[in-house]
PATORLUM-616954 format. One record per atom (N, C-alpha, C, O): x, y, z. Coordinates in steps of 0.1 Angstrom, whole numbers, plus 5000, padded with zeros to 4 digits. Each point is the difference from the previous one (the first is absolute). Layout:
BEGIN
XYZ
...
END
This chain:
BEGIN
241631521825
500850004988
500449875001
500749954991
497149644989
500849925004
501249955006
501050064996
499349885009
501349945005
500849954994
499649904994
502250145006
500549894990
500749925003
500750035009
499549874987
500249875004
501549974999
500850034991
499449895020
502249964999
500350124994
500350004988
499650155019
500650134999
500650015016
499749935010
501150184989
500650015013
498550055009
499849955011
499450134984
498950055005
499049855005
499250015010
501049914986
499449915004
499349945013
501050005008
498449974997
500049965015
500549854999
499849924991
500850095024
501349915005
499249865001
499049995007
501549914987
499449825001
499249995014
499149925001
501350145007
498850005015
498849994999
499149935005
500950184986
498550085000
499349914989
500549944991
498350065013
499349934989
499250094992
499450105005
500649874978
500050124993
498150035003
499149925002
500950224996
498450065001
499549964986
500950004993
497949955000
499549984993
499950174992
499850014988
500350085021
500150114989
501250044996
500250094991
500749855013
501450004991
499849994987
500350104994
499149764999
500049944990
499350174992
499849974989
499950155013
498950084993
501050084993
500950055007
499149954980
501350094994
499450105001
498850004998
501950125004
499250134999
500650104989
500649964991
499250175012
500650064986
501550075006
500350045011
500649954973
501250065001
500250115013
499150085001
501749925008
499950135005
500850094996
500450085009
500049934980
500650114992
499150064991
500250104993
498549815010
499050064989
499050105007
499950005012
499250094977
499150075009
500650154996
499950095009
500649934980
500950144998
498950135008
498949995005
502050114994
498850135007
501150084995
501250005000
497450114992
501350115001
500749984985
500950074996
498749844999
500949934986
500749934999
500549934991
499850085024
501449905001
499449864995
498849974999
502349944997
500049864995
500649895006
499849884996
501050155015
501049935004
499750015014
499050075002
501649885010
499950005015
501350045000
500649944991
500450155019
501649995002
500249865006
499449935008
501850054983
501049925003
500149985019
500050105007
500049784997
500549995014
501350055003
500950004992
499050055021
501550075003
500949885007
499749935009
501650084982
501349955001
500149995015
499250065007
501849864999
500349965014
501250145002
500350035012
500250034976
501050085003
499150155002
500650075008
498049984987
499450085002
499549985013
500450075009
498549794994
499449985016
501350025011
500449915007
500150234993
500750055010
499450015014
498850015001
502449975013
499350085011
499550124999
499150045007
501550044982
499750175000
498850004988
498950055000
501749874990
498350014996
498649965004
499050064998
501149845007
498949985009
499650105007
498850034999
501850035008
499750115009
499750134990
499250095003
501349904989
500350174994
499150014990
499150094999
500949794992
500049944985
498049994998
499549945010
499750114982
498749974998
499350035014
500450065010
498249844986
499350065011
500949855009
499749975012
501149984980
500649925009
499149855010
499449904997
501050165017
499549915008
498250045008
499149935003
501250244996
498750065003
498849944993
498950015004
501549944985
498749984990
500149865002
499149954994
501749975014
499249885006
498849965005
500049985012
499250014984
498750055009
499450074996
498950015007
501150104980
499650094994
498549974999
499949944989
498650075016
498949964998
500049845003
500949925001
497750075000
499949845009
499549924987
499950054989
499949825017
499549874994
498550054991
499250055008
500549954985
499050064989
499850134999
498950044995
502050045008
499850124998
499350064983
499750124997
500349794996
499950044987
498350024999
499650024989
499449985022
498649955000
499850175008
498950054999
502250025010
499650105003
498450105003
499350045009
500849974975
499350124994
498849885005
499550045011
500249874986
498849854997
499450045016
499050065004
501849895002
499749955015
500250135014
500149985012
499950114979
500650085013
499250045012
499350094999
500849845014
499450015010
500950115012
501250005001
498250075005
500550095013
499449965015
498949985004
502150025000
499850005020
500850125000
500450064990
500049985026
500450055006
501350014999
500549944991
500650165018
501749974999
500149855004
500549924992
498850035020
501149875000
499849914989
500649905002
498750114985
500149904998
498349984989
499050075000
501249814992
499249974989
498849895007
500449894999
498250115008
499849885001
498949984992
499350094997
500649734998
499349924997
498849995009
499850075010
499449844985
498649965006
499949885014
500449895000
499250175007
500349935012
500449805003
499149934994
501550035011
499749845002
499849975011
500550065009
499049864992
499249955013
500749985008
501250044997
498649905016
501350005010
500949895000
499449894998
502050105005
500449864998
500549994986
500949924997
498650154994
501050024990
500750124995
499650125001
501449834994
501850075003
499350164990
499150034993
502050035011
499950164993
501250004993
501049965006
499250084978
501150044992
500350075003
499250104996
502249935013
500650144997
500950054990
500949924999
499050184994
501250004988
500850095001
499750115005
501049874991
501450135002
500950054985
500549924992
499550195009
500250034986
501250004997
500849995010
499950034976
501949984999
500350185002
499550095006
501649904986
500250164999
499450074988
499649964989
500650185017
499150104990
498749975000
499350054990
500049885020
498750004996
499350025008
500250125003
498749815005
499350075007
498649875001
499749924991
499350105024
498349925000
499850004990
500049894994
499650224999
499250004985
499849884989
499149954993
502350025011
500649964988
499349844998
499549974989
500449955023
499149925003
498549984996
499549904995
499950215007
498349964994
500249934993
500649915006
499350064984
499549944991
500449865008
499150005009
501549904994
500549945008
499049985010
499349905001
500650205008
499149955010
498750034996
499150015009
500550024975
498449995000
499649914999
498949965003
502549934988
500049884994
499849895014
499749885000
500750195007
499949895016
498750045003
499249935006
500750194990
498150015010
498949924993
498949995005
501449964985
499549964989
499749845005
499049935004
502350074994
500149825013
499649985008
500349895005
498850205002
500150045018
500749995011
499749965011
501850114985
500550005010
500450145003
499950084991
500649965022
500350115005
501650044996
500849915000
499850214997
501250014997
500150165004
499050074999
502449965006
500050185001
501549994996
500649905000
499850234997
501150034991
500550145012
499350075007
502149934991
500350085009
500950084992
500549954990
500050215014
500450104993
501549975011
499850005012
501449994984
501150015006
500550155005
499750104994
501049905017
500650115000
500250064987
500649934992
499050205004
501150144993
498949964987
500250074990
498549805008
499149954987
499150125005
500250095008
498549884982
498650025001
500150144999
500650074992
498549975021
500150145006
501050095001
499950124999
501049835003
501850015007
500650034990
501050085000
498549844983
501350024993
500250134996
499050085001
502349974993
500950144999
499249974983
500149904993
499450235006
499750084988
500350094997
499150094998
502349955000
500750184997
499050054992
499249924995
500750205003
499650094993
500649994985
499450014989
502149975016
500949984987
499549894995
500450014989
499049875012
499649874995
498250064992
499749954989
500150085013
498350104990
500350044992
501050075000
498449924989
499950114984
499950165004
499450055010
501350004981
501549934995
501150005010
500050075010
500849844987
500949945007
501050065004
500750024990
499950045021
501150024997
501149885008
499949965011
501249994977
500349885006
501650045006
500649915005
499750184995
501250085009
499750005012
500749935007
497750165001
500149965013
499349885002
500349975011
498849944981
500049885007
501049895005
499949925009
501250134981
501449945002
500449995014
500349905005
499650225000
500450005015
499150065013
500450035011
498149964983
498950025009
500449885011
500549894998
498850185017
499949915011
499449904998
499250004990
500949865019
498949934999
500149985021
500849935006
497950185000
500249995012
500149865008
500849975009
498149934985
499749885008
501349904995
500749945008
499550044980
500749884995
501649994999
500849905000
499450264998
501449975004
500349975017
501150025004
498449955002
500249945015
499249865001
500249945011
499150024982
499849895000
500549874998
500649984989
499349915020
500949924998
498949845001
498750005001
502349854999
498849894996
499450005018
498849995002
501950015007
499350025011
498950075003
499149955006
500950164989
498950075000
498849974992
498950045005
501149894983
499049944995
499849885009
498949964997
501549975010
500049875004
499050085013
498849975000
501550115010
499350005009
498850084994
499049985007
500950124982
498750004996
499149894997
499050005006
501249894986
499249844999
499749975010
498849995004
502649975006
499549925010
499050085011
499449925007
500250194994
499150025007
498549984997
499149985008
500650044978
498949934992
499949895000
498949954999
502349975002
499749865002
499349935016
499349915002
501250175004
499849955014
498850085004
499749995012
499550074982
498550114999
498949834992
499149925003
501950114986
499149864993
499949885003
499249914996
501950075016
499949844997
499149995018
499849905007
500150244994
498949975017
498849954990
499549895005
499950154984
499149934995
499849884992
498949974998
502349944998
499949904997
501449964994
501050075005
499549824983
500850014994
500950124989
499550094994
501249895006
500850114988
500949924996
500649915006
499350134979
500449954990
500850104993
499550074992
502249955014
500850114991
500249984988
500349884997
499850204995
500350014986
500550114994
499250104999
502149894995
501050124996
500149974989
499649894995
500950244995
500049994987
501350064998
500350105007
500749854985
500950034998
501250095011
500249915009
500550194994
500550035009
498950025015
500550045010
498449924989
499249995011
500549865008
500249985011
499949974981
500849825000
501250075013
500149915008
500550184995
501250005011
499050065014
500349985012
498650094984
499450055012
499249845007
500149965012
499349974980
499149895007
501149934999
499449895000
502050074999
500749915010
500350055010
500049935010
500450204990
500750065018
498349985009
499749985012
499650054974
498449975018
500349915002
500650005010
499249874982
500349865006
501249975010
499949935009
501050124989
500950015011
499350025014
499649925008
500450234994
498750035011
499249925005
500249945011
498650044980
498649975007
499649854991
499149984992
502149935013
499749874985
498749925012
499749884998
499750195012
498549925003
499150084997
498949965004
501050164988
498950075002
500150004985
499250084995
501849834992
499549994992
499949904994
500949925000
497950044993
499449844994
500949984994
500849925006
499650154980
500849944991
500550184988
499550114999
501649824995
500950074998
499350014984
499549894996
500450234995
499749934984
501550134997
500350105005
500149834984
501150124989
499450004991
499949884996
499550204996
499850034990
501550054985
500250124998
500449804995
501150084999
501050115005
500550094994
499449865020
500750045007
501349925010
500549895002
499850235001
501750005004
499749915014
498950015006
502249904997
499749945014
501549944997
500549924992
499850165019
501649985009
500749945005
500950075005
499349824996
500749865007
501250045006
500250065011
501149894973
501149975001
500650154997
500850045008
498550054980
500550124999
499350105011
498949995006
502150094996
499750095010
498750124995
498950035006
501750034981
498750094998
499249994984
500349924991
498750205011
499849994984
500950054988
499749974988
501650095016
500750024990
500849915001
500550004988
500149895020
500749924995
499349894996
500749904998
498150095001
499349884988
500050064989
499549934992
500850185003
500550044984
501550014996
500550024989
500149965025
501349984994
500749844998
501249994995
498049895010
500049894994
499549974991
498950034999
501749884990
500049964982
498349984998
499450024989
499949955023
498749944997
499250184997
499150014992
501550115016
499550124995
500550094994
499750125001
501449824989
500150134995
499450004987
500250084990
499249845010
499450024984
498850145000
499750074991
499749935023
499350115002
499450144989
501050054994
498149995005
500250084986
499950185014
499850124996
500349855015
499750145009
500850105002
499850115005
501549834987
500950084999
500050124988
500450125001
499049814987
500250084990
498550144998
499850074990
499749905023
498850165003
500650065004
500549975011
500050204983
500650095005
499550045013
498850005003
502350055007
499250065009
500250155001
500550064990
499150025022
499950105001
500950085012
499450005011
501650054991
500850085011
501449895007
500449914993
500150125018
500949955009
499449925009
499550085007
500349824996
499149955011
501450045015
499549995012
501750044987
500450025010
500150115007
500450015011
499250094979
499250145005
498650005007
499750045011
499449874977
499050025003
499049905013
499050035007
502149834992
499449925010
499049914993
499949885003
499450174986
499749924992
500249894988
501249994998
498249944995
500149984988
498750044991
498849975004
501550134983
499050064996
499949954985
500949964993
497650055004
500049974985
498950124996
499450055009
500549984979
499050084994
498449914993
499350014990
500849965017
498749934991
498950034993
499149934997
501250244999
499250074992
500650034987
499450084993
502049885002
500250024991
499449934993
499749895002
499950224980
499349954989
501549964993
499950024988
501249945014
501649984991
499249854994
499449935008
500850044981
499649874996
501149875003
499749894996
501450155009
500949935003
499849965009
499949875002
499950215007
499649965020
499149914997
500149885001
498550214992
499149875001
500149844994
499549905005
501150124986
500349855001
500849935004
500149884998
500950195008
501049935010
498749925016
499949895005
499550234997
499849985011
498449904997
499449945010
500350064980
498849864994
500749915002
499549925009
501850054986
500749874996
500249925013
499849885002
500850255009
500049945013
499249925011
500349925008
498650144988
498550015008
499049934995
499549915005
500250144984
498449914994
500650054984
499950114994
500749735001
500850044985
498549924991
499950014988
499049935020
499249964992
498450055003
499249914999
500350245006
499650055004
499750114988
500950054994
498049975003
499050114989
501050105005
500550015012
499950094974
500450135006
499750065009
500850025010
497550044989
499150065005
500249945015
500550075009
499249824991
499849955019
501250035004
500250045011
501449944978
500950005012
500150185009
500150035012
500050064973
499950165006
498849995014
500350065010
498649884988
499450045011
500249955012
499850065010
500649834989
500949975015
501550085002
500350045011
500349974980
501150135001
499650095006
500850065007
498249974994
499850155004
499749945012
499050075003
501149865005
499649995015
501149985009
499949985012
501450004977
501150005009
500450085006
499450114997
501549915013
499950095007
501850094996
500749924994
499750185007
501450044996
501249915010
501149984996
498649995016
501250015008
499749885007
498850005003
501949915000
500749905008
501350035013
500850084999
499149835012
501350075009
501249914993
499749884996
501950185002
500849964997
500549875011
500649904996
499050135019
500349925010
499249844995
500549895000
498650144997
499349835002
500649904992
499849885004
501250134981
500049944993
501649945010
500149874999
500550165006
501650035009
499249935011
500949925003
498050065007
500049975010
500249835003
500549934991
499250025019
500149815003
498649975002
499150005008
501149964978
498349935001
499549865002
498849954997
502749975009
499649855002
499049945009
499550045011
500249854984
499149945010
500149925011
500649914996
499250085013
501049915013
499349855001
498849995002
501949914995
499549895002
499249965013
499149924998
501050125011
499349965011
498550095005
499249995010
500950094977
498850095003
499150024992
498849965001
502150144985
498850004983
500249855000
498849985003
502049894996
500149874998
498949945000
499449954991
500250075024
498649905003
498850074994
498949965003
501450124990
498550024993
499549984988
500450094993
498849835002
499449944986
500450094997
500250105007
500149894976
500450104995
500049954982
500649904996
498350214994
500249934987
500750074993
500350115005
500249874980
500550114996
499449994983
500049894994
499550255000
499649984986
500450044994
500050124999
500949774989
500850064987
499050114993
498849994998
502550134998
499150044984
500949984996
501050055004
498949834981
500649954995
500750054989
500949944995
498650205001
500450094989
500450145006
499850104993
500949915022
500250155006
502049994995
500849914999
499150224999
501150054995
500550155012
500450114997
499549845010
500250125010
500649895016
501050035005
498349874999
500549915004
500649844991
499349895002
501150104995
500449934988
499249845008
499949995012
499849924978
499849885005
500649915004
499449915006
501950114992
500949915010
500650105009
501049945003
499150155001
499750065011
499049945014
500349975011
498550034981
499049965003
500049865007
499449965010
501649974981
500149805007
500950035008
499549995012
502350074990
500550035006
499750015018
500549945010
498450144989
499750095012
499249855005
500649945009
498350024986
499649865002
500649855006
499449925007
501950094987
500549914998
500850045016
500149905008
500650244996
500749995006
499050005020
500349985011
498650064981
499250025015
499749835004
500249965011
499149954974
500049855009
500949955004
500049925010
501250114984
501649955009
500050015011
500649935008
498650224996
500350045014
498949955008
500050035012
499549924986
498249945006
500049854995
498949994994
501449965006
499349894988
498949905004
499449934992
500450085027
498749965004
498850094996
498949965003
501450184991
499050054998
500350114983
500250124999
499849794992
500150094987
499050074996
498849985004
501750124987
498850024992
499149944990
500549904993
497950165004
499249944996
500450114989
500450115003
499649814982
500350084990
499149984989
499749894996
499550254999
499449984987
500550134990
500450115002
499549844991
500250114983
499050034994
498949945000
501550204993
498950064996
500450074983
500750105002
499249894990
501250074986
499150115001
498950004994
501750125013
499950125002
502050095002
501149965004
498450154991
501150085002
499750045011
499049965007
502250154998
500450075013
498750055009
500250015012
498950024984
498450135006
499549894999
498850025003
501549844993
498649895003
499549974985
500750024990
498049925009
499250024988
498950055002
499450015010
500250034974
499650155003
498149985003
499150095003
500849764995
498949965011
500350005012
501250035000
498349965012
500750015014
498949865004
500049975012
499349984980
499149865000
500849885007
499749925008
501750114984
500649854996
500750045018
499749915008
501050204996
500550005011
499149955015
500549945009
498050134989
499549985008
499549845002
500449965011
499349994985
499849834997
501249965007
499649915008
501550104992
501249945003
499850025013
499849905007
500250234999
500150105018
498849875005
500149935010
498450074978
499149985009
499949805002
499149935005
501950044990
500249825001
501250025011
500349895006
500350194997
500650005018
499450095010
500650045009
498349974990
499350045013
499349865008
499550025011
END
C-alpha cells in the first residue's frame, strides 16, 4: 500500500530513498467489497487502548494475518509435508530462505512466495509455528453453520499456552538442521518479525542474514503491543476487526474469519489488502486461521545488540500496509540502526499493503538480490 513523501510515514534522511518509493499506488481506502465505498476511518489514539488492543478487533492477532503474497494462493498453491513448504533445490553453498509466518496464519500461506523463489532457483522452506498448520484449533462451533456462542468460549488446546519462546525454539531448531547444510537466510513477516529477532539473539552464527518483511522488530520497545501504542501505531486499522470471546478466559485472541457480515469484510480488506480483487482477498481469508496466543503479542521481543546486532539484516517497506502503519515501519528502523550503527539495515520498498502484493514476483526479486 507508493510512498509518501515529507509524511510522518516517511523514511528517515538516513535512508536513501528506494526507487520504488516514487510508484504511487492506489487509494487504500479504495477497492470497496461488499458495496462498501469507504475504508474505516483510522482509530483515534483515545480508541488504540492497552485493552483495546488486546480485546478490541482481530486486533494484534491479525498482525500477521496471512503472508507476503498471499493473494496468489489459489495461483501457486504448492504442498510439502508438516514441517514445512519446500522449493526446488539449490546447489550447495547457497543460502536456504527460511520463512516464518505472522499471526493467524500458517506454511501455506507462503507458496506462492516460494514458487516465485523456485522460479529463481532458489531453495526456500516455510515453517508451521507452534498451535499453525496441522495444530491449528478448528471448533466444531467455527463450521457451517456456526454457532458463535460456543466458539466464543471453545478451547484452543495448543495456543492458549503458547508463548514467543516457544516459537523461537521451534525456528531455531530448523535453523541449526539448515544451516548444517549451508547458509540461511531468516525472513519474518509481520509478527513473525519478533520470532526471527529472539533467533537471532540465540544462534546470530548460524544465521546469514535477517530479512522483515513488514514486520515488527523490537529494539527500543519492549513488545508487539507496545509498538501500537506509540503515535507512529496508532493509526493502525487492526483495531476496528471485531473479535471473537475473552482472550483472558480463553488464552487466546480470536477472530471469525468466516463471517459473510459486509462490514467485517471490509473492515478487515482495508486492513490487509485494501487494493486487492474482492475475489482473491476472500480466498486468502479463508486460510486464516481462527486463533492466535494472547501471550505473544505481551511477550519481550527485543533484539540484543551483541547478538541479533551482528547479523546483516534488511528490512522491506510495504509502503501502503495499514495494519503496520509506515511510520511504524521507519520507527522500528530507525530505532534498531541507533542501536547498531556499524551494522544497519539494508532497506527496500515495495507499494504493497499489509499480505504483500498480490504478485509475490516483486517480493521474490528483492529475497533473491540478498542471497
Amino acid at each position: 500500500m507508493g510512498e509518501p513523501v515529507n509524511t510522518p510515514g516517511a523514511r528517515p534522511p538516513e535512508h536513501t530513498p528506494d526507487p520504488a518509493s516514487d510508484a504511487s499506488g492506489p487509494d487504500p481506502g479504495a477497492g470497496p467489497i461488499s458495496g462498501r465505498v469507504s475504508a474505516p476511518a483510522p482509530a483515534s489514539a483515545s480508541v488504540v487502548s492497552r485493552r483495546r488492543l488486546l480485546w478490541g478487533g482481530a486486533a494484534l492477532a491479525a498482525a500477521g494475518a496471512g503472508a507476503a503474497a498471499g493473494g496468489l494462493l489459489a495461483t501457486h498453491a504448492t504442498h510439502a509435508g508438516q514441517a514445512g513448504r519446500v522449493a526446488a533445490p539449490a546447489g550447495k553453498g547457497r543460502p536456504t530462505f527460511l520463512l516464518v509466518h505472522g499471526a493467524n496464519s500458517n506454511a501455506y500461506a507462503f507458496a506462492p512466495l516460494i514458487a516465485a523463489l523456485s522460479v529463481l532457483g532458489y531453495r526456500a522452506l516455510a515453517v508451521d509455528l507452534p498451535g499453525h498448520g496441522v495444530q491449528a484449533n478448528f471448533p466444531i462451533s467455527y463450521q457451517a453453520p456456526q454457532d458463535l456462542a460456543a466458539f466464543a468460549t471453545a478451547p484452543s488446546p495448543v495456543l492458549a499456552k503458547t508463548t514467543l519462546e516457544d516459537n523461537v525454539r521451534h525456528v531455531a531448531d530448523v535453523v541449526r538442521r539448515l544451516a548444517a547444510q549451508g547458509p540461511v537466510i531468516l525472513v519474518g513477516h509481520s509478527m513473525g518479525g519478533a520470532t526471527i529477532t529472539r533467533v537471532g539473539n540465540d544462534l546470530p552464527e548460524a544465521v546469514a542474514r535477517l530479512v522483515y518483511l513488514s514486520a515488527f522488530c523490537c529494539v527500543d520497545l519492549r513488545s508487539i503491543l507496545d509498538c501500537f501504542l506509540v503515535p507512529e501505531g496508532r493509526t493502525t486499522l487492526l483495531p476496528t476487526i471485531p473479535s471473537v470471546g475473552n482472550p483472558e478466559q480463553t488464552g487466546v485472541l480470536r477472530t471469525n474469519w468466516r463471517s459473510a457480515d459486509a462490514d467485517f469484510l471490509a473492515r478487515a480488506k482495508a486492513a490487509f489488502a485494501a487494493d486487492y480483487d474482492d475475489a482473491v482477498f476472500r480466498s486468502v481469508l479463508n486460510t486464516f486461521e481462527p486463533d492466535e496466543s494472547a501471550a505473544l503479542i505481551k511477550d519481550d521481543a527485543r533484539g540484543h545488540r551483541q547478538t541479533w546486532g551482528r547479523i546483516p539484516r534488511s528490512y522491506v517497506r510495504f509502503t501502503e500496509d495499514r495494519s503496520i502503519p509506515l511510520a511504524l515501519q521507519d520507527r522500528m528502523i530507525r530505532e534498531a540502526d541507533a542501536a547498531t550503527p556499524g551494522n544497519r539495515f539494508d532497506v527496500h520498498s515495495l507499494p504493497a499493503p499489509h499480505l504483500g502484493p498480490a504478485d509475490p514476483t516483486a517480493v521474490a526479486r528483492v529475497l533473491a538480490s540478498l542471497a
